[in-house]
ZADREN-471624 format. One line per field, with one value per atom (N, C-alpha, C, CB): residue number from 1; x, y, z; atom name; chain. Coordinates in nm, 4 decimals. Atoms other than C-alpha are relative to their C-alpha. Glycine has a CB too. Layout:
n: (NUM	...)
X: (X	...)
Y: (Y	...)
Z: (Z	...)
atom: (CA	...)
chain: (A	...)
# end
This chain:
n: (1	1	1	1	2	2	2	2	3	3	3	3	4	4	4	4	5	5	5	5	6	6	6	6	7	7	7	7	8	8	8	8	9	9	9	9	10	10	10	10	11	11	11	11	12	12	12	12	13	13	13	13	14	14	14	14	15	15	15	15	16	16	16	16	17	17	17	17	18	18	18	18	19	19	19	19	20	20	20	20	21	21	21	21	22	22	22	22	23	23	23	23	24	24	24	24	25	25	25	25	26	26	26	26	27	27	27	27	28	28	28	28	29	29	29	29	30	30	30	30	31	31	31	31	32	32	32	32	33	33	33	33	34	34	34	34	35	35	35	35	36	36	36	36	37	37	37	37	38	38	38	38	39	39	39	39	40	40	40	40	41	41	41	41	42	42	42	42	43	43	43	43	44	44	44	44	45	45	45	45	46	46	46	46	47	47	47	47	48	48	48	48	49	49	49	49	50	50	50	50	51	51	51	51	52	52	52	52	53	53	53	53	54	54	54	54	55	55	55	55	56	56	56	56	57	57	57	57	58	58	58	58	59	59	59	59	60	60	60	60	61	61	61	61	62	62	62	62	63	63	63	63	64	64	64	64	65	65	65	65	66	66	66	66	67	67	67	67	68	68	68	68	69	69	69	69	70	70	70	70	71	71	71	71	72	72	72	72	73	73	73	73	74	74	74	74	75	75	75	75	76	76	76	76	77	77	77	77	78	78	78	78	79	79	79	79	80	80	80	80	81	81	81	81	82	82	82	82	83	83	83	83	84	84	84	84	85	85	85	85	86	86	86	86	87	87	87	87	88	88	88	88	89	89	89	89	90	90	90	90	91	91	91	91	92	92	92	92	93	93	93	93	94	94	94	94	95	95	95	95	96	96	96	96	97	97	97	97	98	98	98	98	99	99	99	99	100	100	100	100	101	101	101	101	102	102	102	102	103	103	103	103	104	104	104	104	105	105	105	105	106	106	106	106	107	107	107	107	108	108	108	108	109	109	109	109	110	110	110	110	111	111	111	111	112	112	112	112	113	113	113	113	114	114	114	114	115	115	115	115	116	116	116	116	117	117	117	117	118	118	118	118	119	119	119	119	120	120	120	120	121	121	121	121	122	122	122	122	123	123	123	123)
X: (0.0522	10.6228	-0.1256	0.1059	0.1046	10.3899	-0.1235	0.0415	0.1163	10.1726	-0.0750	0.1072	0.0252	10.1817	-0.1257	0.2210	0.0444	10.0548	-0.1750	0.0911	0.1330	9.7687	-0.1065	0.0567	0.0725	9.6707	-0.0621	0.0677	0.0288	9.6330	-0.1322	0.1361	0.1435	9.3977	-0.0940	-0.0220	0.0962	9.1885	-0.0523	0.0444	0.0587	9.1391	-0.0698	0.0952	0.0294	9.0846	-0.1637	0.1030	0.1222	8.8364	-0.1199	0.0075	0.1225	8.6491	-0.0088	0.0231	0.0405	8.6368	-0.1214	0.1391	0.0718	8.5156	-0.1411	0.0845	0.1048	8.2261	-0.0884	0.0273	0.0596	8.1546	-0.0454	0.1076	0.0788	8.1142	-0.0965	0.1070	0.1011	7.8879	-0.1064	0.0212	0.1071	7.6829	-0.0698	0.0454	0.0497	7.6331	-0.0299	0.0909	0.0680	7.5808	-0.1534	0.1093	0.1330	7.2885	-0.0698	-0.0189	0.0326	7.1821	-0.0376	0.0955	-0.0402	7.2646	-0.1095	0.2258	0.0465	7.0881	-0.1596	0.0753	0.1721	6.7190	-0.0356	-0.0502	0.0677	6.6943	-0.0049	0.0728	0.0500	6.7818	-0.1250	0.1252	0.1031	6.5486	-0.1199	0.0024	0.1346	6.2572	-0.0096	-0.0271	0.0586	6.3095	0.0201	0.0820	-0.0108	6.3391	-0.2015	0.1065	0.1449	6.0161	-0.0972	-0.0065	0.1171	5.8529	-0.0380	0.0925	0.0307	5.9688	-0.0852	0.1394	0.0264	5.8739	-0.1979	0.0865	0.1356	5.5057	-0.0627	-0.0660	0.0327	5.4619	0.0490	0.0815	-0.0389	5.5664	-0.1034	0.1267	0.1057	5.3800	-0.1139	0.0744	0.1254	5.0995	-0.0666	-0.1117	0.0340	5.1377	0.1254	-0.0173	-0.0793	5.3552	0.0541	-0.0840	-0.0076	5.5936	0.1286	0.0759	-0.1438	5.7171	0.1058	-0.0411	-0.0923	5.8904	0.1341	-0.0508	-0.1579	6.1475	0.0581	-0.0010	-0.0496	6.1768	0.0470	-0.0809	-0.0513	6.2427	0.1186	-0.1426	-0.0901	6.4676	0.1524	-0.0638	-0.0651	6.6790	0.0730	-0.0907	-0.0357	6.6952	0.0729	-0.1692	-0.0402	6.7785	0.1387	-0.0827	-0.1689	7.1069	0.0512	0.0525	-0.0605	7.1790	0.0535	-0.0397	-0.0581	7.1764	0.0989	-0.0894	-0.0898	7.3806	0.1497	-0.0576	-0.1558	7.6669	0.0049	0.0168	-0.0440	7.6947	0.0059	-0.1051	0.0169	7.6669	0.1122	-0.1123	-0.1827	8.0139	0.0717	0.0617	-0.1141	8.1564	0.0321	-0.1182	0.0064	8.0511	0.1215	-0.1483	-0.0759	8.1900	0.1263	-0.0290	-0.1684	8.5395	0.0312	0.0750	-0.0209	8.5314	0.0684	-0.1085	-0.0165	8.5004	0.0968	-0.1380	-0.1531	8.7833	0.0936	0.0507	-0.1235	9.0285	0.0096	-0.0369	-0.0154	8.9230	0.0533	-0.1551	-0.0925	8.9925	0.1150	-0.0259	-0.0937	9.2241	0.1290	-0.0306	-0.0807	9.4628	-0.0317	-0.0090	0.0146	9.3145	0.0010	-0.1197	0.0372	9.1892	0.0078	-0.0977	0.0113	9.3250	0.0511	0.0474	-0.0012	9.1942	-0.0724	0.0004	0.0561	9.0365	-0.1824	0.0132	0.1234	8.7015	-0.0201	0.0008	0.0165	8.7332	-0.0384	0.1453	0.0167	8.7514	-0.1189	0.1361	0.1489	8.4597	-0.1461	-0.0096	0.1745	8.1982	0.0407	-0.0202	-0.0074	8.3654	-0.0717	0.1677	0.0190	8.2736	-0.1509	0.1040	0.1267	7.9111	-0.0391	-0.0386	0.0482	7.8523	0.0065	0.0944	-0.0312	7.9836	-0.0910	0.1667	0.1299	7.7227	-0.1568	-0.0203	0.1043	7.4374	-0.0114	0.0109	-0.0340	7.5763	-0.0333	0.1363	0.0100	7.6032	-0.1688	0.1463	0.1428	7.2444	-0.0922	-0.0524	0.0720	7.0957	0.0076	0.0766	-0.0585	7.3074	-0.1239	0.2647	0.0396	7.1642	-0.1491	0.0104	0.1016	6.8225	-0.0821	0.0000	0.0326	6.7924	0.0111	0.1337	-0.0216	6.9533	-0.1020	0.1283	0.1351	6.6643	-0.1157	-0.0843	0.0636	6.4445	0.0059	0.0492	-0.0098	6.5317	0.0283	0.1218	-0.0042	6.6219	-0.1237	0.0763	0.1234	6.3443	0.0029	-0.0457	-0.0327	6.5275	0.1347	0.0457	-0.1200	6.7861	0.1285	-0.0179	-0.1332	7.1673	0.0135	0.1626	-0.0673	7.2055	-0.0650	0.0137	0.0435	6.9682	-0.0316	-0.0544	0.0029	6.9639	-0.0867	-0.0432	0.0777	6.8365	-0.1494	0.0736	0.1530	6.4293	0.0387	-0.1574	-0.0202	6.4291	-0.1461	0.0131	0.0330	6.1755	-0.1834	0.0815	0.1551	5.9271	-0.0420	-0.0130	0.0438	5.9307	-0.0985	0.1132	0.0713	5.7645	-0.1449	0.0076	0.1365	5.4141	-0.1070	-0.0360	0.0373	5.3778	-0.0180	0.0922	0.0042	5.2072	-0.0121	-0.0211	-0.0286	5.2991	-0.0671	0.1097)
Y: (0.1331	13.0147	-0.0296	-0.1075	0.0502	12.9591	0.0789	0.0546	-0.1063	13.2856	-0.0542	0.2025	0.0730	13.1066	-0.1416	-0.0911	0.0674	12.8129	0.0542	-0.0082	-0.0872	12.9998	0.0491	0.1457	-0.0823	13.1659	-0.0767	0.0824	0.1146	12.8517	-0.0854	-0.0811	0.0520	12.7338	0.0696	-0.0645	-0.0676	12.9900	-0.0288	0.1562	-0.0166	12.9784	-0.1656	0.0734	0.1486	12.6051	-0.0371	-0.0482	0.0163	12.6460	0.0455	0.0769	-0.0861	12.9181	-0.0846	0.1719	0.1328	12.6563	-0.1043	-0.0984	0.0890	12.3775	0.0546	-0.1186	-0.0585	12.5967	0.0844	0.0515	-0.0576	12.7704	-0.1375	0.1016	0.1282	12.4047	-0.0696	-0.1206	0.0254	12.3143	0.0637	0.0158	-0.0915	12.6034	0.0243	0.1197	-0.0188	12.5627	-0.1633	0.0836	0.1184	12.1870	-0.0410	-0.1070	0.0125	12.2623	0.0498	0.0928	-0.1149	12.5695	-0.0711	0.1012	0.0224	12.4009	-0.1599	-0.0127	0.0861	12.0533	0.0402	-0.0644	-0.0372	12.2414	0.0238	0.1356	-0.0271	12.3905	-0.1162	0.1189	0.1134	12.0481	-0.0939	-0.0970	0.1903	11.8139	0.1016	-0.0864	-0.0576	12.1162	0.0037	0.1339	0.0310	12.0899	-0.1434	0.0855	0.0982	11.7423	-0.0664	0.0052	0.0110	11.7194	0.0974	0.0921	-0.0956	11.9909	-0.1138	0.1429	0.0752	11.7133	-0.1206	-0.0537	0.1412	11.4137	0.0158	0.0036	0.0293	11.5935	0.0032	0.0786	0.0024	11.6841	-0.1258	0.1206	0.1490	11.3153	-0.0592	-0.0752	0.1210	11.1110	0.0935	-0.1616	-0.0794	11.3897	0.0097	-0.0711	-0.0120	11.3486	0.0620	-0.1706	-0.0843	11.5187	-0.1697	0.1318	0.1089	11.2558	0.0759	-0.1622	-0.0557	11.4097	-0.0600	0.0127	0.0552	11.1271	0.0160	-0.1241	-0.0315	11.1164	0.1824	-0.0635	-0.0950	11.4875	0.0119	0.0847	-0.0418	11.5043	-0.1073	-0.0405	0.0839	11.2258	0.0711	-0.0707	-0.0397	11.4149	0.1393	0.0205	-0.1364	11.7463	-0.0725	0.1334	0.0732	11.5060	-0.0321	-0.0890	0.0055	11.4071	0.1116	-0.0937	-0.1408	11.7252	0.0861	0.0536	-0.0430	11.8478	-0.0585	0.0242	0.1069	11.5655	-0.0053	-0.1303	-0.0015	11.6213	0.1555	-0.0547	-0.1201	12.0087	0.0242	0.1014	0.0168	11.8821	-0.0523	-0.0727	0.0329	11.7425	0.0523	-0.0795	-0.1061	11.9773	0.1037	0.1487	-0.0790	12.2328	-0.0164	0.0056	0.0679	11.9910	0.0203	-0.1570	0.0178	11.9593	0.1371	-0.1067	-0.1182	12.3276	0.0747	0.0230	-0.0488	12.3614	-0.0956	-0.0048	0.1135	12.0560	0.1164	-0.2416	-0.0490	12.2596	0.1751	0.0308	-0.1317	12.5992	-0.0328	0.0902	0.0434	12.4348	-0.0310	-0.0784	0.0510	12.2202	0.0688	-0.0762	-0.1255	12.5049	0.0780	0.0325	-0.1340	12.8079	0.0379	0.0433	0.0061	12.7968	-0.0866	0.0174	0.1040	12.5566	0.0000	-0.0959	0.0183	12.5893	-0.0430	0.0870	0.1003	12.4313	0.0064	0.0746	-0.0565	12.6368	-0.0725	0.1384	0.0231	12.5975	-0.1487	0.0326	0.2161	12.1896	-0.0011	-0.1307	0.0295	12.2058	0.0797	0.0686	-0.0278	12.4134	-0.1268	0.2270	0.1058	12.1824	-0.1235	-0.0313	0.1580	11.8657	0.0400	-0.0592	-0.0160	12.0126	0.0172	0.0942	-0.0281	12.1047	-0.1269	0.1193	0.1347	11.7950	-0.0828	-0.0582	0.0511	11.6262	0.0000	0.1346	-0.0815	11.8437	-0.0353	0.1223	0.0117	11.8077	-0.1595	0.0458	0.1423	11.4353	-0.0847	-0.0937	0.0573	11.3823	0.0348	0.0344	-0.0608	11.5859	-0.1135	0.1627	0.1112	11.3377	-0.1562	-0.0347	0.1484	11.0613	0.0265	-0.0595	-0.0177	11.1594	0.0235	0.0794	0.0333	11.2795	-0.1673	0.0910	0.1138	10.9629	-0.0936	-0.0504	0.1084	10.7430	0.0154	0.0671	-0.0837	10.9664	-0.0531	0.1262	0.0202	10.9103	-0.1781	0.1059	0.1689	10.5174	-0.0906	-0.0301	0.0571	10.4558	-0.1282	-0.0691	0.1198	10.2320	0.0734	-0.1394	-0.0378	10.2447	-0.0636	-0.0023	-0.0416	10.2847	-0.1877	0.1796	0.1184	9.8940	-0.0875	-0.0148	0.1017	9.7445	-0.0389	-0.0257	0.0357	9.5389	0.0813	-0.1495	-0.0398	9.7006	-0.1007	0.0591	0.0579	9.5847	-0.0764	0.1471	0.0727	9.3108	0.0792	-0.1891	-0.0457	9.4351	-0.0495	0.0437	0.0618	9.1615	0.0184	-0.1358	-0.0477	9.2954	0.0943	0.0645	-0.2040	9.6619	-0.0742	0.1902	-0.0048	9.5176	-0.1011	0.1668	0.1193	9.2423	-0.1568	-0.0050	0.1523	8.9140	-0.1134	-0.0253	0.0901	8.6214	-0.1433	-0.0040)
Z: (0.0320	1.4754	0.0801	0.0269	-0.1174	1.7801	-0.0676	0.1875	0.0415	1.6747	-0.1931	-0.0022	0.1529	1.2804	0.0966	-0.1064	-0.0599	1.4946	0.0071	0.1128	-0.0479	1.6546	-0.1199	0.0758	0.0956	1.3294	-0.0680	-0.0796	0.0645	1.2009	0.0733	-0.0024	-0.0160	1.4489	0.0075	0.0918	-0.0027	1.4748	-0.1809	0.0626	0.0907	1.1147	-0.0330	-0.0971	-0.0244	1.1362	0.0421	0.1266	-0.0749	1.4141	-0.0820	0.1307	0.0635	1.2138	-0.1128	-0.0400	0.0956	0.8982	0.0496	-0.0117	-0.0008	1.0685	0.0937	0.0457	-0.0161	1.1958	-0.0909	0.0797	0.1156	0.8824	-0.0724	-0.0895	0.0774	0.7002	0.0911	-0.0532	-0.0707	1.0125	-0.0354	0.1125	-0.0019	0.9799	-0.1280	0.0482	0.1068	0.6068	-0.0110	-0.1053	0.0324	0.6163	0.0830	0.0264	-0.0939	0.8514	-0.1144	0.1589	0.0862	0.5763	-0.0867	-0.0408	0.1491	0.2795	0.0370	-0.0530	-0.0137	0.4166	0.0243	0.0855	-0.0095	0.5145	-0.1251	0.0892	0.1341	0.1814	-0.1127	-0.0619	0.0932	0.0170	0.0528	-0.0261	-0.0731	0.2349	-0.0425	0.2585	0.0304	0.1690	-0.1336	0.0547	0.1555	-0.2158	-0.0214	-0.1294	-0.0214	-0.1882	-0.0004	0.1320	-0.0570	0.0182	-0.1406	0.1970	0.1379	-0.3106	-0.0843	-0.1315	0.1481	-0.5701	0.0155	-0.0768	-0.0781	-0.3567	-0.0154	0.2179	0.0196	-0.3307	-0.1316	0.0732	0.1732	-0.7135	-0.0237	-0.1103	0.0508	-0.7943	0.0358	0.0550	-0.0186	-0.5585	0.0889	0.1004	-0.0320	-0.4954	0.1688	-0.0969	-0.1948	-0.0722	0.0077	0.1276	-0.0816	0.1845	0.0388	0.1303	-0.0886	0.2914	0.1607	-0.1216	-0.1453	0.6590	0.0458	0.1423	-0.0348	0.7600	-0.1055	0.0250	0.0561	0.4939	-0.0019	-0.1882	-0.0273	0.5010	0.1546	-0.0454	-0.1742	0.8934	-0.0063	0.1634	0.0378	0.7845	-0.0344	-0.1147	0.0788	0.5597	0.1047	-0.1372	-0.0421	0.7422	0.1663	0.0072	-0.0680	1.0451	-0.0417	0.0095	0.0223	0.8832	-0.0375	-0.1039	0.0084	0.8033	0.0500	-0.0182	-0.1205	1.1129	0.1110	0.0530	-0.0581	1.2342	-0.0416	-0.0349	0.0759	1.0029	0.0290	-0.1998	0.0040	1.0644	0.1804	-0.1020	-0.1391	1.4785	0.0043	0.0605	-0.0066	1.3956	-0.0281	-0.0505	0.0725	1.1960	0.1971	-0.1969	-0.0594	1.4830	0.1593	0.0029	-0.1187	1.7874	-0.0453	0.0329	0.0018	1.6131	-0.0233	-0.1262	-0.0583	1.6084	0.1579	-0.0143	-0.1545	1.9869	0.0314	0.1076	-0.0914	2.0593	-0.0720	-0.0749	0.0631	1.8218	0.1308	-0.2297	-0.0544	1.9970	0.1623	-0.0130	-0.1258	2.3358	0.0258	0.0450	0.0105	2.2744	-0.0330	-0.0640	0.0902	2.0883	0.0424	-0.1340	-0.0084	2.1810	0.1443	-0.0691	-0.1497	2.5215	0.0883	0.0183	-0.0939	2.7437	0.1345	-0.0503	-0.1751	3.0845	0.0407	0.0856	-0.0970	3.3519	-0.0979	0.2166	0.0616	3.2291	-0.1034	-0.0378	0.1543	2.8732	0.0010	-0.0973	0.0033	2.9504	0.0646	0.1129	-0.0338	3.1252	-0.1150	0.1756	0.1116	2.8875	-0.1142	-0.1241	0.0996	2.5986	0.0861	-0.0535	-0.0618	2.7830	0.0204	0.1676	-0.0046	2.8786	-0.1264	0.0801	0.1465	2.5131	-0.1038	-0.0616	0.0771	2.3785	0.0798	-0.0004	-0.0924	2.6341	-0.1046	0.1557	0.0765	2.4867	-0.1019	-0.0153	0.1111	2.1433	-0.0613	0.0040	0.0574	2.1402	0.0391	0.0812	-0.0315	2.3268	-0.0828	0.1225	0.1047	2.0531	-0.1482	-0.0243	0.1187	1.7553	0.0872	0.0190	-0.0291	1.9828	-0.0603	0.1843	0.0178	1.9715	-0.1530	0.0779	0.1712	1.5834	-0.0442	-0.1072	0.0687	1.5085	0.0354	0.0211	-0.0634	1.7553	-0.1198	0.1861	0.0865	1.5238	-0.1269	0.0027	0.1260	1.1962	0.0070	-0.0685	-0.0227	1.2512	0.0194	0.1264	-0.0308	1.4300	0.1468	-0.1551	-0.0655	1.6774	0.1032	-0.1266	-0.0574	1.9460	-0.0216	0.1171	0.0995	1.8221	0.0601	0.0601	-0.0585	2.0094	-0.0433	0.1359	0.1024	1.8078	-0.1183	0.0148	0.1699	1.5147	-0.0380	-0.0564	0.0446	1.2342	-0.0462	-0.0806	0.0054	1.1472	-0.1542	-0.0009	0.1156	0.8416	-0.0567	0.0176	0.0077	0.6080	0.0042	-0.0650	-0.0783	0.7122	0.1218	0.0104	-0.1484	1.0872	-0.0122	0.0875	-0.0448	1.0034	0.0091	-0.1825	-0.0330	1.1051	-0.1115	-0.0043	0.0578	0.8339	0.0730	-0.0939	0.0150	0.8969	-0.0397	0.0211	0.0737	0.8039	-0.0085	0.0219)
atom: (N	CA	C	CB	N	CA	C	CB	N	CA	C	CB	N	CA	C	CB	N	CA	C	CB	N	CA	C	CB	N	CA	C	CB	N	CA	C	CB	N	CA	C	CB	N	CA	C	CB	N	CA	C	CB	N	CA	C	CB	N	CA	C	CB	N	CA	C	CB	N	CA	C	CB	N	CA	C	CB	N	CA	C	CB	N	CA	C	CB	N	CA	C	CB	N	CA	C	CB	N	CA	C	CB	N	CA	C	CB	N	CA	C	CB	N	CA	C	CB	N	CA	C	CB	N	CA	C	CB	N	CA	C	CB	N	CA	C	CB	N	CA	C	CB	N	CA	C	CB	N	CA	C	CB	N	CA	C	CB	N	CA	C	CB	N	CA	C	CB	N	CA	C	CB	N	CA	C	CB	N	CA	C	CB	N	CA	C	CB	N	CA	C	CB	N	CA	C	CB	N	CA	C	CB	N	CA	C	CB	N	CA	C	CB	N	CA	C	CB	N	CA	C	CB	N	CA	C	CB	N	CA	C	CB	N	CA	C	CB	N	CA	C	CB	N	CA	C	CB	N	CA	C	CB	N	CA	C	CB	N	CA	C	CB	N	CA	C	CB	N	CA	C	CB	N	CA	C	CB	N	CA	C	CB	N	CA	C	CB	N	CA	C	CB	N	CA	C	CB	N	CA	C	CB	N	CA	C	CB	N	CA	C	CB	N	CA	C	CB	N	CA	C	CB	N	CA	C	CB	N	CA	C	CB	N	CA	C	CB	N	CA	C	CB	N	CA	C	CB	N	CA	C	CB	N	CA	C	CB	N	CA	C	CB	N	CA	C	CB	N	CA	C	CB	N	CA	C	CB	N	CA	C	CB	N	CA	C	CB	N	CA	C	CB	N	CA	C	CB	N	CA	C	CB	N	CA	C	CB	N	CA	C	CB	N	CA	C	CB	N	CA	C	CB	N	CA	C	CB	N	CA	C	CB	N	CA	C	CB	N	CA	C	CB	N	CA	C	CB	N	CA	C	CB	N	CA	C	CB	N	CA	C	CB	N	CA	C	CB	N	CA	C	CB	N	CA	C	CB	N	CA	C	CB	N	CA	C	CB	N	CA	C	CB	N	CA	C	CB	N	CA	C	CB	N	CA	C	CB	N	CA	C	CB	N	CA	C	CB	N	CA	C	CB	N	CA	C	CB	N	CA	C	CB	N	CA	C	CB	N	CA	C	CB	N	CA	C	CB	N	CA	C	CB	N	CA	C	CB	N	CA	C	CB	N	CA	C	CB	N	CA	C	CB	N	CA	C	CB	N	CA	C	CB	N	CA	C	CB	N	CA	C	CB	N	CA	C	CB	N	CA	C	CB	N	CA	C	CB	N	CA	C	CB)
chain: (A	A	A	A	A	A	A	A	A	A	A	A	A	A	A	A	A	A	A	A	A	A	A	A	A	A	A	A	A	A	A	A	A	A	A	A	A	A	A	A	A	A	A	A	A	A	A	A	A	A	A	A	A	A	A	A	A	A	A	A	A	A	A	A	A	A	A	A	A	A	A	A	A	A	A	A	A	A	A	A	A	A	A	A	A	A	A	A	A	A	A	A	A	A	A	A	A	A	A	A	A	A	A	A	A	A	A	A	A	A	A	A	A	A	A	A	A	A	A	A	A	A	A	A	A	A	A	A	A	A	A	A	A	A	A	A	A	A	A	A	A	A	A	A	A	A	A	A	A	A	A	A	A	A	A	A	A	A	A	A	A	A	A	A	A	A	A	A	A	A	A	A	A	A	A	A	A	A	A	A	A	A	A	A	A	A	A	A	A	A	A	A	A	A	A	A	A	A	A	A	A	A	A	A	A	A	A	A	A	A	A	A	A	A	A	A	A	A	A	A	A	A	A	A	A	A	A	A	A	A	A	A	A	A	A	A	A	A	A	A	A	A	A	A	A	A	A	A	A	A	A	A	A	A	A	A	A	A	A	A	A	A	A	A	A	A	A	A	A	A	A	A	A	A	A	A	A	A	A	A	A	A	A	A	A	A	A	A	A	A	A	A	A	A	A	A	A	A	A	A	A	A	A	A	A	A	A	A	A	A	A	A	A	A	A	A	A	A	A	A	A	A	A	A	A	A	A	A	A	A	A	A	A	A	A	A	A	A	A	A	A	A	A	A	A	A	A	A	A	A	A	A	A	A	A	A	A	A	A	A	A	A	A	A	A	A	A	A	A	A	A	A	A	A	A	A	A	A	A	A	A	A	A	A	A	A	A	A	A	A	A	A	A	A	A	A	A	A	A	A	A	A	A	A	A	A	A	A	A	A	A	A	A	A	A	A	A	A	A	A	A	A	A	A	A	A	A	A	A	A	A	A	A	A	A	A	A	A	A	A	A	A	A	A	A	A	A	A	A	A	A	A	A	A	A	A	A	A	A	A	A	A	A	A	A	A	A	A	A	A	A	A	A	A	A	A	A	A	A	A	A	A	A	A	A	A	A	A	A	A	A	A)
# end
């Protein structure tokens, strides 16, 4: 039963790192044909929404990846060690989420979002 257990998380772990690693994959190649149709339409490059796009992309396959490493710790490897790289990686991991997200928002996570008469309209 225990070893059924085990087999189970390992295959678990390896899942939720394979759908990380393809929602990173699978999210560049949409935000770059995205960004193709976006310039044949309206005849510019728009970077921001592409760094946008590929920005959440990498944000959702930065979670998949994290609940990878809790399951592999948590279940697989649990020692003193193991709790400490998880906890430095999840550090890393989440200062990276913070930072895309500052990025793509445009704002920090504590403040209201901008009405759409703030962006530099006067009134």
């Amino acid at each position: 039963m225990q070893s059924l257990l085990i087999d189970l998380a390992h295959a678990t772990r390896a899942g939720f790192e394979a759908v990380g690693i393809l929602a990173i994959i699978i999210g560049a190649v949409w935000s770059a044909l995205q960004a193709l149709i976006d310039r044949v339409r309206a005849g510019r490059w728009d970077v921001r929404c592409f760094r946008s796009r590929l920005g959440r992309s990498i944000l959702l396959g930065l979670e998949f990846l994290v609940a990878g490493d809790i399951i592999n710790t948590v279940a697989l490897e649990p020692s003193l060690e193991s709790v400490g790289i998880l906890g430095a990686v999840v550090v890393i991991r989440t200062f990276l989420s913070w930072s895309l997200e500052v990025e793509i928002e445009g704002r920090w996570p504590w403040q209201s979002k901008r009405s759409p008469n703030e962006n530099g309209a006067s009134g």
